[in-house]
PDB file with one MODEL, atoms N, CA, C and O in Angstrom:
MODEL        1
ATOM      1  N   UNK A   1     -10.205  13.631 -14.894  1.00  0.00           N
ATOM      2  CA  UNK A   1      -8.961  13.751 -14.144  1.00  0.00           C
ATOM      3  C   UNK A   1      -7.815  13.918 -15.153  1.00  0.00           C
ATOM      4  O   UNK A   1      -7.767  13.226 -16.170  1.00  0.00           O
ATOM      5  N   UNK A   2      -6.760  14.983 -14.813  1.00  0.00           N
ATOM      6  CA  UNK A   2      -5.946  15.433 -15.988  1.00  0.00           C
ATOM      7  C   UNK A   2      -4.921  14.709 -15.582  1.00  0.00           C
ATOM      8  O   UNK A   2      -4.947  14.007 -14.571  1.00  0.00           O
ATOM      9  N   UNK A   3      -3.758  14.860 -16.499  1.00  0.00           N
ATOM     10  CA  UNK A   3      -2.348  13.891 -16.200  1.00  0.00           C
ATOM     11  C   UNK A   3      -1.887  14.350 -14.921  1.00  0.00           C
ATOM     12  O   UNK A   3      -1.436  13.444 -14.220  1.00  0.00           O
ATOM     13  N   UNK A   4      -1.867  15.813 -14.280  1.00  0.00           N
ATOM     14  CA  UNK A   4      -0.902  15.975 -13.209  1.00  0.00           C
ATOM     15  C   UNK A   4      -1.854  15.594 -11.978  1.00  0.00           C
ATOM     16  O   UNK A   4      -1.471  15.380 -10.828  1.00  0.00           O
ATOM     17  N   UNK A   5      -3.220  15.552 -12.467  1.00  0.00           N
ATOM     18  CA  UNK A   5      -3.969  15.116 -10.904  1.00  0.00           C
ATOM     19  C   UNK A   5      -3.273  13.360 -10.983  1.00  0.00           C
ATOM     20  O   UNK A   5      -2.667  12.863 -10.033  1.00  0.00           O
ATOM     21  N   UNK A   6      -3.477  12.774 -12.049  1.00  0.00           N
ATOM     22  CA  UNK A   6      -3.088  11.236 -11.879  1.00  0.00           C
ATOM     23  C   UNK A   6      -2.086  10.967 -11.392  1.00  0.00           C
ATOM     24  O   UNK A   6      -1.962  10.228 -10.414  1.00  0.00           O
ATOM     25  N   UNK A   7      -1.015  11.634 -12.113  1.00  0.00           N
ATOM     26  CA  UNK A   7       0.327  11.598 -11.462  1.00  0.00           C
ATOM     27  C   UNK A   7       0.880  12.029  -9.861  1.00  0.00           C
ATOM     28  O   UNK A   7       1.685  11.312  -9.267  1.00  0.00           O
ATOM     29  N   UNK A   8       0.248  13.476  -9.183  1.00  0.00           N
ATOM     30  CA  UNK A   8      -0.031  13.873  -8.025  1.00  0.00           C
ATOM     31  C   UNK A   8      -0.135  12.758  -6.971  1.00  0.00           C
ATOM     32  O   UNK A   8       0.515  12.602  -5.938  1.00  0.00           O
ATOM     33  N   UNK A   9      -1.522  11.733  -7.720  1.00  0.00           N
ATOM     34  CA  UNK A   9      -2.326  10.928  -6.744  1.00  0.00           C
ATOM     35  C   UNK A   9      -0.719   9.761  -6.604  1.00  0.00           C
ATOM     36  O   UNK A   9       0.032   9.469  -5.674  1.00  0.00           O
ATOM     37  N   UNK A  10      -0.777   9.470  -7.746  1.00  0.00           N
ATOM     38  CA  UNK A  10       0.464   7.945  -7.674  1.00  0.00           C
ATOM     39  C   UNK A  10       1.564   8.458  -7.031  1.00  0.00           C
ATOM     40  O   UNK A  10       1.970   7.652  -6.194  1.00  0.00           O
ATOM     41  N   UNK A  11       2.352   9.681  -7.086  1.00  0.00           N
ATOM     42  CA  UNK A  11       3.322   9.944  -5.927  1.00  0.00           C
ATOM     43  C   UNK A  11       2.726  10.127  -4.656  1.00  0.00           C
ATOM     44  O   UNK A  11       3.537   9.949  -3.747  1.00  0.00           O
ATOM     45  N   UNK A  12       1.368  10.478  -4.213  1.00  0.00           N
ATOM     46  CA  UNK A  12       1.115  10.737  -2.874  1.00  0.00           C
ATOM     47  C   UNK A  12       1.030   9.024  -2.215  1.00  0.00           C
ATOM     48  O   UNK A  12       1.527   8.685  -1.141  1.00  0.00           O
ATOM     49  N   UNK A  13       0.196   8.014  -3.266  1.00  0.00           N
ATOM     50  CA  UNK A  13       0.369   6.786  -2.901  1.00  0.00           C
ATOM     51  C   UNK A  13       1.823   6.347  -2.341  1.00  0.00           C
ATOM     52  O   UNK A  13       1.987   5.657  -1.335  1.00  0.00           O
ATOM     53  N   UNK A  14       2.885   6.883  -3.193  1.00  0.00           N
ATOM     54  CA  UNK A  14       4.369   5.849  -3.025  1.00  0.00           C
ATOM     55  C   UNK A  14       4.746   6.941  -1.682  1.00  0.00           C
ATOM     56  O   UNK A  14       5.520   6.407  -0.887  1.00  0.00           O
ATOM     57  N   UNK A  15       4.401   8.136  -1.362  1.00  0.00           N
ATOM     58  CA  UNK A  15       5.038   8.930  -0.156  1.00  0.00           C
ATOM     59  C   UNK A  15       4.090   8.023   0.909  1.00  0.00           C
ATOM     60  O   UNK A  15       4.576   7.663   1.982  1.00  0.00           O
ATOM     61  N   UNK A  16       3.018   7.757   0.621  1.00  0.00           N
ATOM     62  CA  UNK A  16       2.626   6.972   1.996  1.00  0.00           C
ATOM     63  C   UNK A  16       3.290   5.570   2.401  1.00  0.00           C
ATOM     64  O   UNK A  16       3.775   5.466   3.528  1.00  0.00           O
ATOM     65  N   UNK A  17       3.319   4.678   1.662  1.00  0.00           N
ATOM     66  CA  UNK A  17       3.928   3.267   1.180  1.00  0.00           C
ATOM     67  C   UNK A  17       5.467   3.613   2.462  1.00  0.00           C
ATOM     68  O   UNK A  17       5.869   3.225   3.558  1.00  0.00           O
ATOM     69  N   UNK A  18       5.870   4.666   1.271  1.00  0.00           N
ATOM     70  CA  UNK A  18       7.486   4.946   2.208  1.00  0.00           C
ATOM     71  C   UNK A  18       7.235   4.738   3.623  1.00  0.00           C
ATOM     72  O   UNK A  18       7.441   3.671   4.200  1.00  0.00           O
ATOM     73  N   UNK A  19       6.603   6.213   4.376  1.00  0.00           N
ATOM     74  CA  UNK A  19       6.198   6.773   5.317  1.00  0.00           C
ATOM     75  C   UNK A  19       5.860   5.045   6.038  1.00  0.00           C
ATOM     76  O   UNK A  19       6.626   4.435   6.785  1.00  0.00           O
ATOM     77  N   UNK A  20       4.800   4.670   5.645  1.00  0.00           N
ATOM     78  CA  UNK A  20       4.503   3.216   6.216  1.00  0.00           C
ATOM     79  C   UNK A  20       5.940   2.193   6.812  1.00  0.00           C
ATOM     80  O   UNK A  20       6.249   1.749   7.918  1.00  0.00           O
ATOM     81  N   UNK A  21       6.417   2.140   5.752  1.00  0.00           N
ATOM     82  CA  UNK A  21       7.494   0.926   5.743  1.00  0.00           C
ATOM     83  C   UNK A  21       8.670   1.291   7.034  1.00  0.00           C
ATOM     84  O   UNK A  21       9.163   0.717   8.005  1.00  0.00           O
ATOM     85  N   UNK A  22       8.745   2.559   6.381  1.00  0.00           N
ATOM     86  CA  UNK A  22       9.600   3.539   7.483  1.00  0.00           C
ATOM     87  C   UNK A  22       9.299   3.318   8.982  1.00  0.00           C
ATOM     88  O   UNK A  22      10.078   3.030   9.891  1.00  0.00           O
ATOM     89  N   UNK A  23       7.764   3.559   9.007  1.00  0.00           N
ATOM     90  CA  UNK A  23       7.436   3.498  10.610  1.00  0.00           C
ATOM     91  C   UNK A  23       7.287   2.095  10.869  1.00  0.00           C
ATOM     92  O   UNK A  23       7.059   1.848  12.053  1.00  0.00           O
ATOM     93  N   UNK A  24       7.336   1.337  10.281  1.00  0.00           N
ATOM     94  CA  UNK A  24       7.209   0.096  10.299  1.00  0.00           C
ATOM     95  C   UNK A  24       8.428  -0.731  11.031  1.00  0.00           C
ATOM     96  O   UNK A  24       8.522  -1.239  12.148  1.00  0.00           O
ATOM     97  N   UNK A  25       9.204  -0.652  10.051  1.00  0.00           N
ATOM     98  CA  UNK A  25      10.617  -0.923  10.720  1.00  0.00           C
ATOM     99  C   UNK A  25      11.004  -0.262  12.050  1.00  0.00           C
ATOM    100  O   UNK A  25      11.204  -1.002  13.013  1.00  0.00           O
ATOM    101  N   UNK A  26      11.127   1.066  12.188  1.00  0.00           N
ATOM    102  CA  UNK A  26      11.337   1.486  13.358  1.00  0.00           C
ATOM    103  C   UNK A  26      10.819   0.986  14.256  1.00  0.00           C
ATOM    104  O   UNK A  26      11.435   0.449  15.176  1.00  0.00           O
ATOM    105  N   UNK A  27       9.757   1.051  14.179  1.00  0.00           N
ATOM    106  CA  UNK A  27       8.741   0.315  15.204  1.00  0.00           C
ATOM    107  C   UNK A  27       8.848  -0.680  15.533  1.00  0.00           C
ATOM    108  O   UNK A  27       9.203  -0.974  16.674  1.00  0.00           O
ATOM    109  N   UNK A  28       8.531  -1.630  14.491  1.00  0.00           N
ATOM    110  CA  UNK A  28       9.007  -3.442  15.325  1.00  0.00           C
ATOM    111  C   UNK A  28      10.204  -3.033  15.739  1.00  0.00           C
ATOM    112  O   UNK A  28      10.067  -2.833  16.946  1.00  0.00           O
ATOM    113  N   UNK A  29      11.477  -2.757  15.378  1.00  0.00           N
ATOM    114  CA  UNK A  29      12.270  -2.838  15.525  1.00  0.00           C
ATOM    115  C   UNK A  29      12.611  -2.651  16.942  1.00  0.00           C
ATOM    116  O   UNK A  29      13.509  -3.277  17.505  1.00  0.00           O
ATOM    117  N   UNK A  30      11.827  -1.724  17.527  1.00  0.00           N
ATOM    118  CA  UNK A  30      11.794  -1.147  18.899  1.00  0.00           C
ATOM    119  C   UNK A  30      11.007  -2.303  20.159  1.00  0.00           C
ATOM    120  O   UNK A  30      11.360  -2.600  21.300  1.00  0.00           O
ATOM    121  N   UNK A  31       9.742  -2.763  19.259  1.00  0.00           N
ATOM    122  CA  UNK A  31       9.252  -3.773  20.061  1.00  0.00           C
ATOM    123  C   UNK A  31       9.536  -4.904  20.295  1.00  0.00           C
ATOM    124  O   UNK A  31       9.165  -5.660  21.193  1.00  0.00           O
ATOM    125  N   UNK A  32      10.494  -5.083  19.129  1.00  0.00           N
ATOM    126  CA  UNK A  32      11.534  -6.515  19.046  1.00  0.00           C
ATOM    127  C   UNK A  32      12.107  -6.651  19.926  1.00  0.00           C
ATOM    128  O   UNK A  32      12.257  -7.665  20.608  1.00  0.00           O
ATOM    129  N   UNK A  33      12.796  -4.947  20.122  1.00  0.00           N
ATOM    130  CA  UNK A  33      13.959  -5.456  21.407  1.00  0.00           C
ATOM    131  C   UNK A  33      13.478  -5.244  22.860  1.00  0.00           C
ATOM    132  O   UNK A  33      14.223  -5.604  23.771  1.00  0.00           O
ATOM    133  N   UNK A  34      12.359  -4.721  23.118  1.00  0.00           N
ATOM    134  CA  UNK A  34      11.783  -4.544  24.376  1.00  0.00           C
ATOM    135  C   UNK A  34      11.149  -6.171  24.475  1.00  0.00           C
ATOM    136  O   UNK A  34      11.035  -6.746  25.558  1.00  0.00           O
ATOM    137  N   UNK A  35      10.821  -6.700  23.358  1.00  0.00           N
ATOM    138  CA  UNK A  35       9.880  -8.039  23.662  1.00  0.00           C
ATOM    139  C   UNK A  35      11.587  -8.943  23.793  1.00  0.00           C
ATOM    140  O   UNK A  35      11.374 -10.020  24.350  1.00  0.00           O
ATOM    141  N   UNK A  36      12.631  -8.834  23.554  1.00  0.00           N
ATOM    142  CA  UNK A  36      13.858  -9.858  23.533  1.00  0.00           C
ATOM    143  C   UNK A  36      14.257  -9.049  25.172  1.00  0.00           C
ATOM    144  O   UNK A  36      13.776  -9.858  25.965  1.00  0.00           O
ATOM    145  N   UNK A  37      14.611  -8.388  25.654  1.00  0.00           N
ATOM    146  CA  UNK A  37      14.878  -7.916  26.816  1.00  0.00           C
ATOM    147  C   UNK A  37      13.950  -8.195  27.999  1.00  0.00           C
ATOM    148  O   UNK A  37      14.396  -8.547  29.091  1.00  0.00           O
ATOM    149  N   UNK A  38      12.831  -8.051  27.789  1.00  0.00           N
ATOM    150  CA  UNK A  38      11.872  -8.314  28.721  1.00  0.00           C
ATOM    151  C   UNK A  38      10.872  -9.367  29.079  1.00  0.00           C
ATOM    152  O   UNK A  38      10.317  -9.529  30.166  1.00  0.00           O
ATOM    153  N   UNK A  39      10.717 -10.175  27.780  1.00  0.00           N
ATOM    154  CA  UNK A  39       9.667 -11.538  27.368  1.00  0.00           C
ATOM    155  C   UNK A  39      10.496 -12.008  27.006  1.00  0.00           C
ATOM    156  O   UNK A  39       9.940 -12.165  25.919  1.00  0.00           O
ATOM    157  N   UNK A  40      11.845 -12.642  26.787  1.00  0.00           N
ATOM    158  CA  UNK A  40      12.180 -13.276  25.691  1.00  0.00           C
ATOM    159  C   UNK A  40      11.643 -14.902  25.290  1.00  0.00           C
ATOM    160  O   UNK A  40      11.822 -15.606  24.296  1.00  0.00           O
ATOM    161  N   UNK A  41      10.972 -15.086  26.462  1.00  0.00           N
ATOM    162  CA  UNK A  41      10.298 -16.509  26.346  1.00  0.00           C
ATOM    163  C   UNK A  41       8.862 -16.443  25.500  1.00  0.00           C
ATOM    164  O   UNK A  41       8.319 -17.519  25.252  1.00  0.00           O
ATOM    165  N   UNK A  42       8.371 -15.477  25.148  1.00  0.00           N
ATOM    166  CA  UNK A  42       6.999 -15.322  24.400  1.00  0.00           C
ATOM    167  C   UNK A  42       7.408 -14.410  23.468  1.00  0.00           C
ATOM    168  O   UNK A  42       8.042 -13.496  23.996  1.00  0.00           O
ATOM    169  N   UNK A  43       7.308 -14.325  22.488  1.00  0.00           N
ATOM    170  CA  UNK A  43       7.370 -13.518  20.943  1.00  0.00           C
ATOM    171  C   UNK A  43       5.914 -12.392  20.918  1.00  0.00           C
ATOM    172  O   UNK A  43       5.168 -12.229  19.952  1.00  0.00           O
ATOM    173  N   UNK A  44       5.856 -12.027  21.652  1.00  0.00           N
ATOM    174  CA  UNK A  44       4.546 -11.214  21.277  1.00  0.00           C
ATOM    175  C   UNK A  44       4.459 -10.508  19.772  1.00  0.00           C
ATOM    176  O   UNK A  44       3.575 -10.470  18.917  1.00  0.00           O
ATOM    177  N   UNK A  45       6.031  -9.877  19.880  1.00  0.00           N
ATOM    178  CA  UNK A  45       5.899  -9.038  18.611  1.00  0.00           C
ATOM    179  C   UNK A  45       5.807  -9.567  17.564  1.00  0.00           C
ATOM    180  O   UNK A  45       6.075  -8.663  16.774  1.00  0.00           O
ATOM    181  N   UNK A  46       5.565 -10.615  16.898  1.00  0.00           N
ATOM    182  CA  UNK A  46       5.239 -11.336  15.894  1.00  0.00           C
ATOM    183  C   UNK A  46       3.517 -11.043  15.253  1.00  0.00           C
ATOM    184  O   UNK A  46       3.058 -11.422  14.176  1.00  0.00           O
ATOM    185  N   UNK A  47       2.992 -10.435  16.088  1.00  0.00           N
ATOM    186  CA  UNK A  47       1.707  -9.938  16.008  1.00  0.00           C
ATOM    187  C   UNK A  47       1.526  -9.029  15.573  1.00  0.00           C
ATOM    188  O   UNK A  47       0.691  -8.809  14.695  1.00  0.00           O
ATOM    189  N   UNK A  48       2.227  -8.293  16.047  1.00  0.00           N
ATOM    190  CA  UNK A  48       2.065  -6.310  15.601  1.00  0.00           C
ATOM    191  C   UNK A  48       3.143  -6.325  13.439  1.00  0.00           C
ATOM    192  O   UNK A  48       3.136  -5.674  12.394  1.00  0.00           O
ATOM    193  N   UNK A  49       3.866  -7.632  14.099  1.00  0.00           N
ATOM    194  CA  UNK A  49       4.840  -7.599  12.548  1.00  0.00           C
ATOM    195  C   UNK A  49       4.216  -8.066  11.572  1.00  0.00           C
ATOM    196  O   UNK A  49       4.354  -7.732  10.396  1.00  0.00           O
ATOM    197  N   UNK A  50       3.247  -9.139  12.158  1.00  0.00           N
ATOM    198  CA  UNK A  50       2.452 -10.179  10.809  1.00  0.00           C
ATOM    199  C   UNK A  50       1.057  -9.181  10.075  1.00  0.00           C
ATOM    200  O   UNK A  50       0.667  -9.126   8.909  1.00  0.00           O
ATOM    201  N   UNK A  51       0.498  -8.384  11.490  1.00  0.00           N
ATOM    202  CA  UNK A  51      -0.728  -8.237  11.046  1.00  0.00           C
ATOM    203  C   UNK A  51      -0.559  -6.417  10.106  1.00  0.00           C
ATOM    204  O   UNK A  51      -1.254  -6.083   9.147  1.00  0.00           O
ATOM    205  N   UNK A  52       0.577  -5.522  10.783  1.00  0.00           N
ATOM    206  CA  UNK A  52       1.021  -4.027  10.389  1.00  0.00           C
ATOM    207  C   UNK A  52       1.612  -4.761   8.921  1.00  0.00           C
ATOM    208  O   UNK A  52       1.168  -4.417   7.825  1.00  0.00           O
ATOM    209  N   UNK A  53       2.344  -5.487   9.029  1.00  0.00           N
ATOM    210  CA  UNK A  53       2.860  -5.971   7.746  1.00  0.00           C
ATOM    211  C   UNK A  53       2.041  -6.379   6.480  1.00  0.00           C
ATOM    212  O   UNK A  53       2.453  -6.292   5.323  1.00  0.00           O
ATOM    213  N   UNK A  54       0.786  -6.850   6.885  1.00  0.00           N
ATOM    214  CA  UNK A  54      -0.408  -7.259   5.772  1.00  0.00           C
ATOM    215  C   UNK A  54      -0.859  -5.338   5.497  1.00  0.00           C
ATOM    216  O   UNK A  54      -0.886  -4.930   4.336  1.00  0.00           O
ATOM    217  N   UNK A  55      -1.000  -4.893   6.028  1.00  0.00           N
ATOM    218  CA  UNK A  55      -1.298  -3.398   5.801  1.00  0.00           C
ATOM    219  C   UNK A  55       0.001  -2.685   4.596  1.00  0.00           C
ATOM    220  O   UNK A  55      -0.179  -2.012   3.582  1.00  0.00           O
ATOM    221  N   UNK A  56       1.500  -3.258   5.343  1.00  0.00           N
ATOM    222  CA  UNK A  56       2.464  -2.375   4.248  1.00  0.00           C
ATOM    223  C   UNK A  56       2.406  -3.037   3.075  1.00  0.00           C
ATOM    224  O   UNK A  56       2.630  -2.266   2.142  1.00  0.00           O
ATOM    225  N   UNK A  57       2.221  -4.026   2.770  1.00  0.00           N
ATOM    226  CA  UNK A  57       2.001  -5.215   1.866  1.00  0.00           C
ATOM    227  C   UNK A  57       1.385  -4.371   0.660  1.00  0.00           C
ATOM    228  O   UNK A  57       1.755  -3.949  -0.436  1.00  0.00           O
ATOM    229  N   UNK A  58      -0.105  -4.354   1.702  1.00  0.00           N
ATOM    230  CA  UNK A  58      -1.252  -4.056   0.307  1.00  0.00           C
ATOM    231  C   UNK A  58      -0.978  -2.399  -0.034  1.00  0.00           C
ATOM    232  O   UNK A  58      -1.429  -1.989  -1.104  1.00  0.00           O
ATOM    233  N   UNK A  59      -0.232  -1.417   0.873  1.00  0.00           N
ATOM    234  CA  UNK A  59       0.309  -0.451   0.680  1.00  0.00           C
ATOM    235  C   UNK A  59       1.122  -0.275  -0.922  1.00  0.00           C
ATOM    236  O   UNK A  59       1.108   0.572  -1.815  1.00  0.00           O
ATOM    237  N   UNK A  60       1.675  -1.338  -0.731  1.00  0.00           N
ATOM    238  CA  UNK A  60       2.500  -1.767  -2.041  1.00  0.00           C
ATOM    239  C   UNK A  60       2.081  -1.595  -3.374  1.00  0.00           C
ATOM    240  O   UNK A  60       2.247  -0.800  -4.299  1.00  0.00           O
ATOM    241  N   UNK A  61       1.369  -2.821  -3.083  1.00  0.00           N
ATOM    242  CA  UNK A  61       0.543  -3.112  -4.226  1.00  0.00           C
ATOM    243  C   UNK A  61      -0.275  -1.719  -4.898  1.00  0.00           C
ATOM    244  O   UNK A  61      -0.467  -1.363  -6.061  1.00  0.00           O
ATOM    245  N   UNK A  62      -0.663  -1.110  -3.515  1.00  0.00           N
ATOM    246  CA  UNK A  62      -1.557  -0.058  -4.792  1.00  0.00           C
ATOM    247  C   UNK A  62      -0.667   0.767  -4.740  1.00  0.00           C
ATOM    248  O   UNK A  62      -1.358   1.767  -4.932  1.00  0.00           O
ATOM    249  N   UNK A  63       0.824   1.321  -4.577  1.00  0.00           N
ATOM    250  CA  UNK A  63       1.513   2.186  -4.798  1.00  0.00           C
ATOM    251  C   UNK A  63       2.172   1.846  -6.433  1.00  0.00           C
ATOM    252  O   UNK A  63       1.965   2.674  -7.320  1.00  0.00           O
ATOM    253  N   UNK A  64       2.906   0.672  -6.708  1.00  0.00           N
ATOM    254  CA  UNK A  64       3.772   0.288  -7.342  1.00  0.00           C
ATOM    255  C   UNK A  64       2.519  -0.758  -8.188  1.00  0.00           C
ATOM    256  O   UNK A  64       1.824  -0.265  -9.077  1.00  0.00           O
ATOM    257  N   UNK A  65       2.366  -2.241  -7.761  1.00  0.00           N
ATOM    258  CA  UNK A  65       1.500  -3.155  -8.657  1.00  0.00           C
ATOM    259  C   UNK A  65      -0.048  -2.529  -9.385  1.00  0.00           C
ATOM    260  O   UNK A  65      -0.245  -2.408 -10.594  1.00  0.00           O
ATOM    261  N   UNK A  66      -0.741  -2.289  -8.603  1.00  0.00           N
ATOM    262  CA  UNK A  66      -2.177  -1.530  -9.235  1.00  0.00           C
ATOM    263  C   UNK A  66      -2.447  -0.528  -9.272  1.00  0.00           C
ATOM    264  O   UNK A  66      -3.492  -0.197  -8.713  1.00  0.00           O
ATOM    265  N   UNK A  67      -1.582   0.526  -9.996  1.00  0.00           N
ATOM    266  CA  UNK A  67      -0.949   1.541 -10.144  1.00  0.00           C
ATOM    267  C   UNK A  67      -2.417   2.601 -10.570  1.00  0.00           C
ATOM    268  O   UNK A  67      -2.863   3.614 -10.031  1.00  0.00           O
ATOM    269  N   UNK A  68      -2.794   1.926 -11.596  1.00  0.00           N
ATOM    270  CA  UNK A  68      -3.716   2.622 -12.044  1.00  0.00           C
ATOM    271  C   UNK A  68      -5.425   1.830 -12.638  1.00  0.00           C
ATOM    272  O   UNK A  68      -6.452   2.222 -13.192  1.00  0.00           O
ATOM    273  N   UNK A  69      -4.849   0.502 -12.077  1.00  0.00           N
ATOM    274  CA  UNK A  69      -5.814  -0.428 -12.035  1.00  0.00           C
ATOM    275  C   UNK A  69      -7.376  -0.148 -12.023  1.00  0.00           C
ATOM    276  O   UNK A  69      -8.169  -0.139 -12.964  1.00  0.00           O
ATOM    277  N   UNK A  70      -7.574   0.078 -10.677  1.00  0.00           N
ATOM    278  CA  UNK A  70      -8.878   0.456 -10.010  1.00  0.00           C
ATOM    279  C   UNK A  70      -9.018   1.966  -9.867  1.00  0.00           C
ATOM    280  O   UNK A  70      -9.754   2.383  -8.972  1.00  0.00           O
ATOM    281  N   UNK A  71      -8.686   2.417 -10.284  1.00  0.00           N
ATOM    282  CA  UNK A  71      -8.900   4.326 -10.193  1.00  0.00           C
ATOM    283  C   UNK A  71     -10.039   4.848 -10.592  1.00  0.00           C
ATOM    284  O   UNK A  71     -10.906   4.405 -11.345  1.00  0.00           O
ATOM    285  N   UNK A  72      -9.939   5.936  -9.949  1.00  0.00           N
ATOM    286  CA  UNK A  72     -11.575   6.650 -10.318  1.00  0.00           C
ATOM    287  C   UNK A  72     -12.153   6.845 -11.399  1.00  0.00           C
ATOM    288  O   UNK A  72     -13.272   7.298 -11.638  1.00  0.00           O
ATOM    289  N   UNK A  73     -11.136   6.389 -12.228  1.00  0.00           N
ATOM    290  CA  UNK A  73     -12.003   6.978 -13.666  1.00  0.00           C
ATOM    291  C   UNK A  73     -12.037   5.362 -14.183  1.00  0.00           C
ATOM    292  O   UNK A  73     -12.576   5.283 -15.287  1.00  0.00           O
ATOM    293  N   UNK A  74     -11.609   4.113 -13.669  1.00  0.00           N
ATOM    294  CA  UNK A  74     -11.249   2.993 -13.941  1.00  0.00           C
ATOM    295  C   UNK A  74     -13.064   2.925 -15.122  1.00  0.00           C
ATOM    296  O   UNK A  74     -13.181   2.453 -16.253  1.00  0.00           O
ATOM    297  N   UNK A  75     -14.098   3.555 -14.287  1.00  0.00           N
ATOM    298  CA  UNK A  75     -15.251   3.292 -15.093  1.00  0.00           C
ATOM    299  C   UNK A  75     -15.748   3.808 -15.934  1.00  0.00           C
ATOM    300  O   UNK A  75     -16.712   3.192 -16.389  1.00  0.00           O
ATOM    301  N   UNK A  76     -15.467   4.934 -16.492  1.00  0.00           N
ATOM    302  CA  UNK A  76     -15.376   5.551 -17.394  1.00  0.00           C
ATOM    303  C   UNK A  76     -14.223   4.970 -18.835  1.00  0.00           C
ATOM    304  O   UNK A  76     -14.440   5.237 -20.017  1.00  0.00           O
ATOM    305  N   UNK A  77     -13.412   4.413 -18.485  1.00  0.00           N
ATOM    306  CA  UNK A  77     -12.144   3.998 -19.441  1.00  0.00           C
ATOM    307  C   UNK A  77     -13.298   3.060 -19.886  1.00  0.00           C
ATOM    308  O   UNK A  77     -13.834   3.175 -20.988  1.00  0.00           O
ATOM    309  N   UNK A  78     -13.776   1.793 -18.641  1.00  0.00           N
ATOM    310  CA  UNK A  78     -14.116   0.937 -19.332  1.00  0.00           C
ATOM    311  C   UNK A  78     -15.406   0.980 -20.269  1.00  0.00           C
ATOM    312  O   UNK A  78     -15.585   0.289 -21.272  1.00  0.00           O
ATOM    313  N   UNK A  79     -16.249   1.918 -19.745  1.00  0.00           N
ATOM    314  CA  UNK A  79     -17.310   2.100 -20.323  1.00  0.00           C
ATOM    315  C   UNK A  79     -16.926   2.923 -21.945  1.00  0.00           C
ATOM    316  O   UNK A  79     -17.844   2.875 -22.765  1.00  0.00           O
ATOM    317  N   UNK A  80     -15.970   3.454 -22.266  1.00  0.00           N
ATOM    318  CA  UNK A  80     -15.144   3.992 -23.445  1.00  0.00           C
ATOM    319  C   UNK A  80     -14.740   2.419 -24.311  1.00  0.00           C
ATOM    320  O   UNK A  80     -14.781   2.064 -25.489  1.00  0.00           O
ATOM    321  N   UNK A  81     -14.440   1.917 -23.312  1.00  0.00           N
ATOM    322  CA  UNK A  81     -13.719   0.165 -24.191  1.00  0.00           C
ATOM    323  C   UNK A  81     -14.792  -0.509 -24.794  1.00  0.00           C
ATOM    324  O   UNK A  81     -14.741  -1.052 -25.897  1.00  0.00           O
ATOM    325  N   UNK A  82     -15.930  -0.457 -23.920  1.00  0.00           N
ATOM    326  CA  UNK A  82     -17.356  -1.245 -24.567  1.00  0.00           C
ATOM    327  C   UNK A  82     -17.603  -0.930 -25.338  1.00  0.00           C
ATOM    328  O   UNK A  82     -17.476  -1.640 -26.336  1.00  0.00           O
ATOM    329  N   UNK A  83     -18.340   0.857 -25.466  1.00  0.00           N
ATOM    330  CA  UNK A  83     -18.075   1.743 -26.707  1.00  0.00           C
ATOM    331  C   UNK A  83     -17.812   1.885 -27.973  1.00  0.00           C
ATOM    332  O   UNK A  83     -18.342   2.209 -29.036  1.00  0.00           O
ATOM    333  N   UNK A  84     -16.445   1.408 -27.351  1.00  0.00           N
ATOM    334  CA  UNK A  84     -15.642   1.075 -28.887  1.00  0.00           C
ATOM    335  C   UNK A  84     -15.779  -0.397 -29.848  1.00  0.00           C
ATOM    336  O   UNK A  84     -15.868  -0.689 -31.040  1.00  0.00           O
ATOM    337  N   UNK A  85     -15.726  -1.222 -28.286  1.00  0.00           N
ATOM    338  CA  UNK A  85     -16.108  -2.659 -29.163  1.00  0.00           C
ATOM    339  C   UNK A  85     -17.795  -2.673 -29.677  1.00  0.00           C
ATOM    340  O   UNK A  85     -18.044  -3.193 -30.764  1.00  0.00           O
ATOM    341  N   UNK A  86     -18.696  -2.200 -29.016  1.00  0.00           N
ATOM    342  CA  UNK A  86     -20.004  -1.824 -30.194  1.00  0.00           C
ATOM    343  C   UNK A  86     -19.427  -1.383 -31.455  1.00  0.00           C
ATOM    344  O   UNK A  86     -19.619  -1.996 -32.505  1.00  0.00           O
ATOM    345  N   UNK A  87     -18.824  -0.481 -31.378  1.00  0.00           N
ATOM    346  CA  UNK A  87     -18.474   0.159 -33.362  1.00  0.00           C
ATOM    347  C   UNK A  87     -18.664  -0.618 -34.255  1.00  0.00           C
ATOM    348  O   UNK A  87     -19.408  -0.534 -35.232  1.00  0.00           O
ATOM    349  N   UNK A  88     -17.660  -1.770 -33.777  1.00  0.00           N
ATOM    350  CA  UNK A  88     -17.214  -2.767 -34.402  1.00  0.00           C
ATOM    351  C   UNK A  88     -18.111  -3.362 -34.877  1.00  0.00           C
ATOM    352  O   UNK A  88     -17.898  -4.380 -35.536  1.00  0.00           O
TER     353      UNK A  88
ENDMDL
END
């Protein structure tokens, strides 16, 4: 995998992340106020926020935190690292 496929992949990660967060907000945001107008005695939407929210979360993480962590070639690098520490 060459630099612009790596790079390609990590911006297509952070355009989804966005895209996510984006619909995210809109969304509760919408069910918030239909669940405050219409239920306001039961919180339903606390469900769709806690559990969509563990999804934008880990969205995150592999956009921005584990950037290049676990990647396809993650086994090849390492099998290059062993490699090298045999030389030694």
């Amino acid at each position: 995998m060459n630099d612009f496929d790596r790079a390609a992949e990590r911006v297509d990660r952070k355009i989804k992340f966005y895209r996510n967060f984006i619909s995210y907000v809109l969304v509760n945001a919408f069910l918030a106020l239909i669940n405050f107008l219409f239920t306001p005695q039961y919180w339903w939407v606390l469900f769709p926020i806690f559990f969509w929210g563990i999804g934008v979360v880990v969205d995150f993480f592999k956009a921005f935190v584990f950037v290049d962590a676990f990647g396809k070639d993650y086994r090849e690098r390492k099998i290059a690292e062993e490699m090298e520490k045999l030389k030694l």
